[in-house]
C-alpha positions in Angstrom: 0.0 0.0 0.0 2.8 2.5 0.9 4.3 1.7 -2.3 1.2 2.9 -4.3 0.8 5.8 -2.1 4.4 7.1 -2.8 3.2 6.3 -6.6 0.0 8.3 -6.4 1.4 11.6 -8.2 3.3 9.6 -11.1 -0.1 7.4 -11.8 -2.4 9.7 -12.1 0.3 11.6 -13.9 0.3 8.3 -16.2 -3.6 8.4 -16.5 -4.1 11.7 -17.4 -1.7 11.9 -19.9 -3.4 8.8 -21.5 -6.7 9.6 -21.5 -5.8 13.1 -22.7 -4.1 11.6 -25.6 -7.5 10.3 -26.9 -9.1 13.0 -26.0 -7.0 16.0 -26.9 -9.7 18.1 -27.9 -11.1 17.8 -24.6 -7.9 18.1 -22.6 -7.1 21.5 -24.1 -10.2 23.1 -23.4 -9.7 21.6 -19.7 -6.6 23.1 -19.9 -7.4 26.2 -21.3 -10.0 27.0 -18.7 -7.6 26.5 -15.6 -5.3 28.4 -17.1 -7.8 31.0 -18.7 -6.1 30.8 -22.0 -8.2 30.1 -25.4 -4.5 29.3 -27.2 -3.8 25.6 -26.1 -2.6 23.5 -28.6 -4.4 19.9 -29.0 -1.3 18.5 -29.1 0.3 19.7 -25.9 -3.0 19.3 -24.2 -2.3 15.7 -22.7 1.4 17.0 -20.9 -0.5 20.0 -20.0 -3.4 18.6 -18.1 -1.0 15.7 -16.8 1.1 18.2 -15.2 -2.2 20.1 -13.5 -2.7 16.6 -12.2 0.7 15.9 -11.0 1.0 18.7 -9.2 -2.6 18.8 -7.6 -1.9 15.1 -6.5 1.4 16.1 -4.9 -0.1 19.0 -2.8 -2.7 16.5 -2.0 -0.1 13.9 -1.0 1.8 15.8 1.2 -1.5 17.3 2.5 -2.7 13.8 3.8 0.9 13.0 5.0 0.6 16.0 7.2 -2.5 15.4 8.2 -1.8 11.6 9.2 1.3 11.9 11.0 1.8 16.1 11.8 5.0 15.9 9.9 6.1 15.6 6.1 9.5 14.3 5.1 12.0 16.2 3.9 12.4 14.6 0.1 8.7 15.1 0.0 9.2 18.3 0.5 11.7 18.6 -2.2 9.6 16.7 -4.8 6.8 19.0 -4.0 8.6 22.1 -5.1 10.7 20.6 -8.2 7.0 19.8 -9.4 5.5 23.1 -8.7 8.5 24.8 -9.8 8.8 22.5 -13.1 5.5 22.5 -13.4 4.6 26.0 -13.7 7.2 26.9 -16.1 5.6 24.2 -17.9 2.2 25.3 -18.0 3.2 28.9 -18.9 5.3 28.6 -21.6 3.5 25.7 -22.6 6.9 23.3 -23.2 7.6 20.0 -22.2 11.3 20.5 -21.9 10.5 22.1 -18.2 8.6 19.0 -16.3 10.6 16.8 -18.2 14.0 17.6 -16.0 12.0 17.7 -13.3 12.4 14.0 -12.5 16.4 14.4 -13.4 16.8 17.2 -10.6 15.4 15.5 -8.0 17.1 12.0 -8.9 20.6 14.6 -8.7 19.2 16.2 -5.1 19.2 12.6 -4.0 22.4 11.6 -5.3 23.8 15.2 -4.1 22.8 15.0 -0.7 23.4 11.9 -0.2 27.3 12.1 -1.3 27.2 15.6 0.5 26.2 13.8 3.7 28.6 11.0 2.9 31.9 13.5 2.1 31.2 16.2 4.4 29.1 15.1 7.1 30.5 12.1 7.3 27.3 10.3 7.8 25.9 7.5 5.4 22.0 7.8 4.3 21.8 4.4 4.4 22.8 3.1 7.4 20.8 5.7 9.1 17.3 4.5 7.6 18.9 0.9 7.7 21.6 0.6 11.1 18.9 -0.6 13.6 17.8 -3.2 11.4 21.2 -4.6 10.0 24.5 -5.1 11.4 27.2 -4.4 8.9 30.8 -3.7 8.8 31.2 0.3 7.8 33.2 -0.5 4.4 29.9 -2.4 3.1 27.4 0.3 4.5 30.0 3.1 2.8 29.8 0.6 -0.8 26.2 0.5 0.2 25.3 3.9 0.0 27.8 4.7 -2.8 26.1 2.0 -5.0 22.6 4.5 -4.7 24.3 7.3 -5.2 25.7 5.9 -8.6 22.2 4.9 -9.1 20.1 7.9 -8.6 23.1 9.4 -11.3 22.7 6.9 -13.6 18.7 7.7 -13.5 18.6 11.0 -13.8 21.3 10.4 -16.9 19.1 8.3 -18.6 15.8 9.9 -17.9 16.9 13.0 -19.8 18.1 10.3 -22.9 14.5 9.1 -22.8 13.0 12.3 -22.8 14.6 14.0 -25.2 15.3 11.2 -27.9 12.1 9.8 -27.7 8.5 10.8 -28.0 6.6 12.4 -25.0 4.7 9.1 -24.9 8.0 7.0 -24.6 9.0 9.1 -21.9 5.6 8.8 -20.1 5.7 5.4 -20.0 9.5 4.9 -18.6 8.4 7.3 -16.0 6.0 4.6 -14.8 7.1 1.5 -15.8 10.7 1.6 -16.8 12.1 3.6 -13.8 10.2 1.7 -10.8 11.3 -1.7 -13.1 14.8 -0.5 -12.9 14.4 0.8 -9.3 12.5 -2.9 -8.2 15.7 -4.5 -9.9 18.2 -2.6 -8.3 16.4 -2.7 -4.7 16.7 -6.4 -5.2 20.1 -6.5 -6.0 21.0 -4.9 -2.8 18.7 -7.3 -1.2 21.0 -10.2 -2.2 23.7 -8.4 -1.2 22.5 -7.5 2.2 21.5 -11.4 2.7 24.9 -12.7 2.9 25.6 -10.6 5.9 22.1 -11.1 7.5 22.7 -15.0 7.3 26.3 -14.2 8.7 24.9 -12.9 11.4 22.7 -15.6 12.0 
């Protein structure tokens, strides 16, 4: 369930951008009454109304998340103002281009900060979610937390070689699909990793 709920934004992102694709027409004028212009273009309607969506459904997000628990965390916090930010440049200029780095910048924040925290701080990300559940020895939590580091590089890399060598449509679905397959992948790598020192333990 939490899974889906930290999906919410990006599938009904997904949904709208689909249904606006078969209904263009429609979209546009949707669009063009929120934004209270009568100059949408039919075929930037479905990104357009997908990124009204994505951004309502992120306010709503955090709004529930606040409401649940009295506190919001921090990366949520981020994501929310990437998406408003990217977002609204989006909407009023009417490009792509804009909410199309937005999932690039935040997969760089996360690399950013967590290197930052690693470098500087000297404190590793991971074993800070992870250390009361796991006992490892400090070069595997340090190989640990460099491994998603190089991930969330690698992601925001290839996100902007989907977006902008590829149609909108492409992208849209690798935004779904492709980067929580690559995501489920990686995760379980780690997961097999992590094992051999769980059963050493045991």
């Amino acid at each position: 369930m939490k899974l889906l709920f930290d999906l919410f934004p990006v599938l009904l992102f997904f949904v709208a951008f689909k249904y606006s694709e078969k209904n263009p027409e429609v979209a546009a004028s949707w669009v063009g009454t929120l934004l209270s212009s009568s100059t949408i273009d039919p075929k930037q309607a479905p990104i357009l109304l997908a990124t009204v969506v994505v951004i309502a459904a992120t306010i709503a997000q955090i709004a529930w998340v606040w409401f649940r628990h009295g506190k919001v965390d921090k990366m949520l916090w981020v994501s929310l103002v990437l998406v408003v930010f990217f977002g609204s440049l989006t909407l009023i200029f009417q490009d792509e281009s804009f909410i199309k780095w937005k999932p690039t910048i935040l997969y760089w924040v996360f690399a950013g900060s967590m290197s930052f925290a690693a470098l500087v701080l000297k404190k590793n990300a991971i074993k800070a979610m992870l250390g009361e559940q796991l006992t490892l020895p400090e070069p595997v939590w340090a190989r640990i937390n460099f491994a998603w580091v190089a991930f969330f590089a690698f992601m925001g890399i290839l996100n902007l070689i989907i977006a902008f060598n590829f149609s909108t449509d492409v992208w849209v679905n690798f935004k779904l699909f492709g980067g929580m397959g690559l995501m489920l992948i990686f995760v379980f790598g780690q997961g097999i990793v992590l094992s051999k020192y769980v059963q050493e333990d045991k």
